[in-house]
N, C-alpha and C positions, 0 to 999 in steps of 0.2 A: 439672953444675950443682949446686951449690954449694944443701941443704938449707938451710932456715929455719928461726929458734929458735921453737918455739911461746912464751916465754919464761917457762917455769917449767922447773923439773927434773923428773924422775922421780919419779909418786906413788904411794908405796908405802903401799898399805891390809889388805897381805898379814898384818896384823896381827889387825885386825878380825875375830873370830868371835863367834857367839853361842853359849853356856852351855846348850844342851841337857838337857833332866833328865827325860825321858820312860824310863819301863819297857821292855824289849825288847818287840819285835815280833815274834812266833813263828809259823811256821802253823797252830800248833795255836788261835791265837786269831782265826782268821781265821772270818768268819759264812758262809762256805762254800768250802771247795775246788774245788767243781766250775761256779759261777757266780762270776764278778769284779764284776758289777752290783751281786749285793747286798753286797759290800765296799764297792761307791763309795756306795750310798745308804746305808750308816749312817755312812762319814767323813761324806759330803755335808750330813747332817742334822744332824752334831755342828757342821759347821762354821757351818751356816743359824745354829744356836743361838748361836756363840760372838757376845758380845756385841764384842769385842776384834776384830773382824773386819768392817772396814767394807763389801769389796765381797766376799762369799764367792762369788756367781755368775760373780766375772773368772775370765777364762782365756784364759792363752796359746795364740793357733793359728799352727803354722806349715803352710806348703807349699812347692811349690816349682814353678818352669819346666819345661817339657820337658825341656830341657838341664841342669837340677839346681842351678838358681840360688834358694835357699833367700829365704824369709823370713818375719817374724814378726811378729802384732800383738796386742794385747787386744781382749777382744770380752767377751758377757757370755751364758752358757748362759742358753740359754730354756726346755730341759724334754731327759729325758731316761725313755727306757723301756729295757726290754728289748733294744730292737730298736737303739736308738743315742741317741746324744745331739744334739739342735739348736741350731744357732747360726741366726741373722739377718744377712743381708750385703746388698753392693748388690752385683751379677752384673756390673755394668760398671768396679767397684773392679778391684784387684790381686789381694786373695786369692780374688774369684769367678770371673774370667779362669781363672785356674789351676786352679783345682776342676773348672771346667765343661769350658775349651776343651784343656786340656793331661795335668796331672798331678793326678790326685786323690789322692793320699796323703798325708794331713793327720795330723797331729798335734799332741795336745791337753797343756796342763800348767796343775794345780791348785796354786797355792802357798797355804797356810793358815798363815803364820808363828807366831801365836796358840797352832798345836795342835803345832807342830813335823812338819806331814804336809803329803807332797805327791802327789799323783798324774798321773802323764803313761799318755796312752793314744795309741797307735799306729791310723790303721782307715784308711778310704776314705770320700770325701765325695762324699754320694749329691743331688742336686738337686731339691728336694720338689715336690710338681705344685703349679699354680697355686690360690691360696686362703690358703692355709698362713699367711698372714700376717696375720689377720685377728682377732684376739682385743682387746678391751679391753687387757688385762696386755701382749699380744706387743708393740701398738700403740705403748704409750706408752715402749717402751726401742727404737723401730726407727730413731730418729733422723732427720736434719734432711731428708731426701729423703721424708718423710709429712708430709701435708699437713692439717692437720684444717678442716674446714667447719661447722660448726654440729654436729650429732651422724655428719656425715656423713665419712664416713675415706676421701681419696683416695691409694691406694698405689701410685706407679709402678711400670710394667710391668719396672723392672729392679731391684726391690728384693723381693727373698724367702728360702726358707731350705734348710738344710741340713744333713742329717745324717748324723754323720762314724757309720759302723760301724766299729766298734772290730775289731781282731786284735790287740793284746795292750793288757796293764792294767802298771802296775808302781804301787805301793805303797810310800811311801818315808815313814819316821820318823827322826826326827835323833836322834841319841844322843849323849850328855856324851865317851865315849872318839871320836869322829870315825866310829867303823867304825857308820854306820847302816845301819838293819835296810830292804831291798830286796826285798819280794817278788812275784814278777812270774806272771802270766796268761799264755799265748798261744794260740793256737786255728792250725792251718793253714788256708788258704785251701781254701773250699769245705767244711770241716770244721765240726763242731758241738762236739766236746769241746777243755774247755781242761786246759790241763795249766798246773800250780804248780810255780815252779822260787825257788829263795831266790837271789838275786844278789849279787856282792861289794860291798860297802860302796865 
């Protein structure tokens, strides 16, 4: 059978780059070697500030199926500790299905254009006990499945949150020659230390 013209040609944007102009990124200027948290909370906080930065809380999650059927949406971090970072989802969605009932290995990615910094973290997504959704602030980013009543918040019983534990961080800065600077976290499983490893551009 005989393909169809989509009726344009071939669009070539392999032209397209942006002009990078940031200083290396070395480990020596990294705010700790042996914690990757407090890395992401001072990009995090650089990025909260950049005025040039309309949604600094999006962030890419991806997951996947059983079977390793990938996929990816925006969402918007609601808070992070030590202990991992929380998103807000509906449990009977696509990507809660998968967290809960299948494959928990989620991964997260920060793009900050503005700063030339991105951050993608690797971990597992943990399902928070019931409550967890209940703040003023959480309330009003949890979307069209919250119901609001008078001062009164009714939250369905399939919309709550969860938080991905991280096993590795990676740290990415654009630089003007193409070879950006990569430096990544990892932790093994079960394990408490991370080890710093610089990655190839």
């Amino acid at each position: 059978m005989a393909s169809r013209s989509l009726g344009f040609d071939e669009v070539d944007v392999s032209g397209i780059r942006t002009a990078y102009s940031q200083t290396l990124f070395t480990e020596d200027q990294l705010v700790s070697r042996t914690n990757p948290f407090q890395q992401f909370h001072a990009w995090f906080q650089a990025a909260l500030q950049c005025e040039a930065l309309l949604e600094p809380t999006a962030v890419c999650i991806s997951t996947s199926t059983k079977d390793g059927r990938p996929s990816s949406r925006m969402a918007h971090l609601k808070s992070y500790t030590e202990k991992g970072l929380t998103v807000f989802a509906d449990y009977e969605s696509e990507k809660g299905k998968e967290a809960v009932e299948g494959n928990p290995h989620t991964a997260l990615l920060f793009f900050w254009p503005p700063l030339h910094k991105q951050v993608r973290i690797e971990g597992k997504a943990h399902k928070l006990a019931e409550g967890s959704l209940h703040s003023d602030s959480q309330m009003s980013q949890a979307g069209d499945g919250v119901c609001w009543q008078s001062s009164t918040v009714i939250v369905p019983p399939h919309w709550g949150g969860y938080l991905v534990v991280p096993s590795a961080f990676e740290f990415w800065q654009g630089q003007s020659t193409r070879l950006h600077d990569r430096i990544a976290f990892f932790k093994e499983e079960g394990g408490d230390v991370w080890t710093v490893k610089r990655l190839a551009p």
